[in-house]
C-alpha positions as CSV (number, residue, x, y, z in Angstrom):
1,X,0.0,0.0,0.0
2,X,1.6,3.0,-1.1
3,X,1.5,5.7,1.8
4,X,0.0,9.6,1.0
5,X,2.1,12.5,1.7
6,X,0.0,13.1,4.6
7,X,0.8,9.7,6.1
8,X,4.3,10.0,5.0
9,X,4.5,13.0,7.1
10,X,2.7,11.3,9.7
11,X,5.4,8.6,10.0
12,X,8.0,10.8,9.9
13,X,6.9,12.6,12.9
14,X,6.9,9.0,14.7
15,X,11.0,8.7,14.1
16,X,11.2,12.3,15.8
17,X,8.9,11.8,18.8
18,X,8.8,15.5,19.5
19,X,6.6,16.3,16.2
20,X,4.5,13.6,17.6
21,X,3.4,16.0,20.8
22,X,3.3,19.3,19.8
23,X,2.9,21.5,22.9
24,X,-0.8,22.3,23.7
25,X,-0.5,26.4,23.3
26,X,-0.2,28.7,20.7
27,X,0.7,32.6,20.9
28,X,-2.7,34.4,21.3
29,X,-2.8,35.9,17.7
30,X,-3.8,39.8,19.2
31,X,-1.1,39.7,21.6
32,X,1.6,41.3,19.4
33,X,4.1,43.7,21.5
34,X,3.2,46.7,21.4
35,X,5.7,49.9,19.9
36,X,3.8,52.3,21.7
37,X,5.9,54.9,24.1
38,X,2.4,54.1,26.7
39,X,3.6,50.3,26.3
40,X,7.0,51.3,26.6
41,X,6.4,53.1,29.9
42,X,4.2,50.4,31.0
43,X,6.6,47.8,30.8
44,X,8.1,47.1,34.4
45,X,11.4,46.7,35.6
46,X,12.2,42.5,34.6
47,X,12.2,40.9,38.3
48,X,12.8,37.3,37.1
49,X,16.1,36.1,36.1
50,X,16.3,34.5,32.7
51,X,17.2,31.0,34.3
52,X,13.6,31.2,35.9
53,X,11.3,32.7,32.6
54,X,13.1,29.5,31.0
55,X,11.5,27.2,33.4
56,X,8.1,28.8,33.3
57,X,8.4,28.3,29.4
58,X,8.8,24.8,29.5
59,X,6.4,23.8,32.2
60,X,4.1,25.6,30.0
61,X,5.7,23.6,27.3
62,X,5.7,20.1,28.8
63,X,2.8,20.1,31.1
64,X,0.5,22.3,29.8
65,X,0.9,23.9,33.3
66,X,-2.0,26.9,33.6
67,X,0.0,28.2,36.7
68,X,3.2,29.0,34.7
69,X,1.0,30.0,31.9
70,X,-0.7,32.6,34.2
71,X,2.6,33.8,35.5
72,X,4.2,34.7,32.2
73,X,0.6,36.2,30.9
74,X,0.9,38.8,33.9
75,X,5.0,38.8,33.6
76,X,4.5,39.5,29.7
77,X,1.2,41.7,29.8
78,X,2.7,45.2,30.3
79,X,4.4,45.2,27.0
80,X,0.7,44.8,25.1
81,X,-1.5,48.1,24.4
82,X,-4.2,46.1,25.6
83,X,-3.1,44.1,28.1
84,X,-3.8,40.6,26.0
85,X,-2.5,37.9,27.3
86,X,1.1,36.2,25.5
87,X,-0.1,32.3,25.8
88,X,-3.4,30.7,25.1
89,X,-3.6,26.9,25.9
90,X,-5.6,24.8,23.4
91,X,-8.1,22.5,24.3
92,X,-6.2,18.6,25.2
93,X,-9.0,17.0,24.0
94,X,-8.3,18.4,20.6
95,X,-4.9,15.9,21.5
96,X,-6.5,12.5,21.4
97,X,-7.5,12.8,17.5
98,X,-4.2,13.6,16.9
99,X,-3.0,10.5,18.4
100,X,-6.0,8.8,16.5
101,X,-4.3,10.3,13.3
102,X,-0.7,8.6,13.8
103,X,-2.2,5.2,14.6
104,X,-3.9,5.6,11.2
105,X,-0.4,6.3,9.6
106,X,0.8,3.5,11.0
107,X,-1.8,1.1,10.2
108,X,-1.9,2.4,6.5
109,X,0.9,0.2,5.9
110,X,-0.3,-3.2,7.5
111,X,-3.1,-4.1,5.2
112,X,-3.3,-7.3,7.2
113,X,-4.2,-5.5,10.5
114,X,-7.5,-5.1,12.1
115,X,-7.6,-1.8,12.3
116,X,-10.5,-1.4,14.8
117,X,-8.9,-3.4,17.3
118,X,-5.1,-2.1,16.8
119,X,-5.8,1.2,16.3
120,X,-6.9,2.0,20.1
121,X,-4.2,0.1,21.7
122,X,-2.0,1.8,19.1
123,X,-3.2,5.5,20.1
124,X,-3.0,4.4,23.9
125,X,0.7,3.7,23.3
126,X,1.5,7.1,21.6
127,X,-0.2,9.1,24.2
128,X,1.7,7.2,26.6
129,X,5.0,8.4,25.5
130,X,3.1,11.6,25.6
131,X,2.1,11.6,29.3
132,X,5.9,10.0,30.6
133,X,7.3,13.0,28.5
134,X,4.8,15.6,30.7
135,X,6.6,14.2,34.1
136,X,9.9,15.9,32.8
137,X,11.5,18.3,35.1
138,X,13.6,21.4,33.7
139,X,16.0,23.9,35.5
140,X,17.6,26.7,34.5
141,X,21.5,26.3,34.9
142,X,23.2,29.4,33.7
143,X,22.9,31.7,30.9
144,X,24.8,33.5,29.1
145,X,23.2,37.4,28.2
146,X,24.7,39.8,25.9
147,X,23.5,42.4,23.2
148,X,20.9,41.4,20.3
149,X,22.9,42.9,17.2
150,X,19.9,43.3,15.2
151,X,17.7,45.7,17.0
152,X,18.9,49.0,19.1
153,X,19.4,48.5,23.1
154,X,18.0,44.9,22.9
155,X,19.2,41.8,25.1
156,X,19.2,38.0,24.5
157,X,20.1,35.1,26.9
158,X,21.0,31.8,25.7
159,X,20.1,29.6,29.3
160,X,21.5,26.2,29.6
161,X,19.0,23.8,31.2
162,X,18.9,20.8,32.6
163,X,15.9,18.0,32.4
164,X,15.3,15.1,34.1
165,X,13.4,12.6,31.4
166,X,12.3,9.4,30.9
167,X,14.7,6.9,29.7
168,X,13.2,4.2,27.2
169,X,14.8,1.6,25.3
170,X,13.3,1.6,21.9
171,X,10.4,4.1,20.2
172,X,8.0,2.3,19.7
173,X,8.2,1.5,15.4
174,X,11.4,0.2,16.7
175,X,9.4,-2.3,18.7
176,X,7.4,-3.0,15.7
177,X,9.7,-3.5,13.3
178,X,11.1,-6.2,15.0
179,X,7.7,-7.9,14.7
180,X,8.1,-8.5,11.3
181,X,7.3,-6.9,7.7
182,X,4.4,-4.2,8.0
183,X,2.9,-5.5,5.2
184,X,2.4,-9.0,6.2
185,X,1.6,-8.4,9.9
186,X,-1.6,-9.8,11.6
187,X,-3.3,-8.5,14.1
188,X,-2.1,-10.1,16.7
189,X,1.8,-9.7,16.2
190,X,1.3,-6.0,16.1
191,X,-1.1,-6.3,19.9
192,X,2.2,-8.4,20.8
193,X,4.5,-5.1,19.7
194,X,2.2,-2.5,21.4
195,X,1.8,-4.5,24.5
196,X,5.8,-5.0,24.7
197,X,6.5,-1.2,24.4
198,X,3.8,-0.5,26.7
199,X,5.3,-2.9,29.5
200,X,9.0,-0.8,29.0
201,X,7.0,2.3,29.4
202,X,6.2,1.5,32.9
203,X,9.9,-0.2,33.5
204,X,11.4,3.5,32.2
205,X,14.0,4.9,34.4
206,X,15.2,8.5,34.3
207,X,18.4,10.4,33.3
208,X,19.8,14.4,33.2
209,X,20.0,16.2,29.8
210,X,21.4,19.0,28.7
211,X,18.8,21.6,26.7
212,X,19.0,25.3,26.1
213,X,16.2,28.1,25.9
214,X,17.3,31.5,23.9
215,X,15.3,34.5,25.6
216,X,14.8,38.1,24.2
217,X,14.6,41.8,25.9
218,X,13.4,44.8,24.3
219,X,16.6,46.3,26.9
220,X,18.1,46.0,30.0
221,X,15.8,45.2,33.1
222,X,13.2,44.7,30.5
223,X,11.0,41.1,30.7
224,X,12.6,38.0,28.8
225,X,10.1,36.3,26.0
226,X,10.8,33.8,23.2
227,X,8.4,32.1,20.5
228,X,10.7,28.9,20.4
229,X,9.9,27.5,24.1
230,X,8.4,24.6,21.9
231,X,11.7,23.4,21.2
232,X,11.9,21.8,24.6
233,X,9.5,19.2,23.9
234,X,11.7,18.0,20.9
235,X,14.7,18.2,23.5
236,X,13.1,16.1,25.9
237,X,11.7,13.6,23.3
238,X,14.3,13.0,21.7
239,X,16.7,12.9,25.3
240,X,14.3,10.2,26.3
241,X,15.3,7.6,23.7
242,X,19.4,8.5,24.3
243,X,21.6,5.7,26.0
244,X,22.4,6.2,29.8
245,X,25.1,7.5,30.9
C-alpha cells in the first residue's frame, strides 16, 4: 500500500517523537508587542532572572501547566496596548485525535491489520510516550546574556538547562519492526508489539539532559520572552530515547 504524503509525514513525525506532541498552546494571535511609548512606559522593571522565565516556558511547554502559563501572561502583559495575554492553551481534548491520526499512519501500511482493534491500543501507546514526557523536570542552569545585534538596546540570553526525562529503550516503530514486515503483519503480532512497548513504558528509568532556551529583551531590566519555548519538547523527546550515561 503506497502511503499519502500526509501519512508520510505522519510517519516521519513517529521517528522524531517531539513532532509527535506538539505542545498544547499557541501565541494568542492579538497579543503582538506593542511599539507604543504608553507600552513602553508600562513595561516594568524585569524581576525574574532569565534562568527562571526559561522554566516557566517549559512547564508551560511540557505540562501544559496553567499556573506557569498565568505567570508569564501577567510577567508579559505590560508590554501589550491592551493588556492581552502572551499564551493561550488549546483545548487537550483536541490531542486525542491527533494520536487517532498517527495510529492511522501507522496502520496504512499493515493491510493485514485489524484496524479497529489495533488502532486504540496503538493510540494508547502514543499518548503514553506523551504523558511520561509531561513528568519531565527542567531547571535553569546558567545563561549566558549579551547584546541582540539586530535591533537597538535589545538583550538575549541563551540559558543552559537541565531536564530530568524518561529513559526508554526503543520508540516504539522500533518495537514494531522487529515484529516482522508491515505489510504482512496480523493483528495479533502487532497487539504483541504494542503491549511490549507499553510494558517498558512502565519499567522506564530517568536520566539528566542537557537543553537550552534563547530568551529576548526589548533592553536591559526589560521582561525576557521567546516564541521557540516549543523546542523543549523536541529536546526532551528525543533525550528520552538517548543511552544512559
Amino acid at each position: 500500500m503506497t502511503a499519502s504524503p500526509l501519512s508520510k509525514a505522519l510517519l516521519a513525525a513517529l521517528l522524531i517523537p517531539a513532532v509527535l506532541a506538539p505542545a498544547c498552546f499557541a501565541p494568542a494571535e492579538a497579543a503582538k508587542p506593542s511599539k507604543s511609548k504608553a507600552a513602553k512606559a508600562a513595561a516594568p522593571k524585569n524581576t525574574l532572572k532569565p534562568e527562571q522565565v526559561a522554566e516557566l516556558y517549559a512547564r508551560i511547554a511540557l505540562k501544559h501547566d496553567a499556573d506557569a502559563t498565568a505567570r508569564i501572561n501577567d510577567y508579559l502583559r505590560p508590554l501589550y496596548s491592551n493588556g492581552e495575554n502572551a499564551i493561550a492553551l488549546h483545548d487537550e481534548a483536541g490531542m486525542d485525535a491527533q494520536y487517532d491520526g498517527f495510529a492511522d499512519a501507522i496502520l496504512e501500511d499493515m493491510p493485514k491489520v485489524d484496524k479497529k482493534k489495533a488502532k486504540p491500543a496503538l493510540a494508547a501507546a502514543i499518548k503514553r510516550v506523551n504523558v511520561l514526557a509531561s513528568g519531565a523536570e527542567c531547571r535553569g542552569v546558567s545563561n549566558r546574556e549579551y547584546a541582540n545585534e539586530h535591533v537597538k538596546n535589545a538583550r538575549i540570553a541563551d540559558v543552559a538547562m537541565e531536564c530530568t526525562v524518561p529513559l526508554i529503550g526503543k520508540r516504539l516503530q522500533e518495537v514494531l519492526a522487529g515484529k516482522g514486515d508491515p505489510a504482512k503483519l496480523k493483528t495479533k503480532k502487532l497487539l504483541e508489539g504494542v503491549a511490549e512497548f507499553d510494558r517498558s513504558l512502565g519499567q522506564a528509568g530517568s536520566h539528566a539532559i542537557e537543553a537550552t532556551m534563547t530568551l529576548y529583551a526589548d533592553g536591559k531590566g526589560k521582561p525576557w520572552s521567546t516564541g521557540g519555548y516549543e523546542d523543549i519538547v523536541e529536546t526532551v523527546h528525543n533525550g528520552m530515547y538517548a543511552p544512559a550515561e
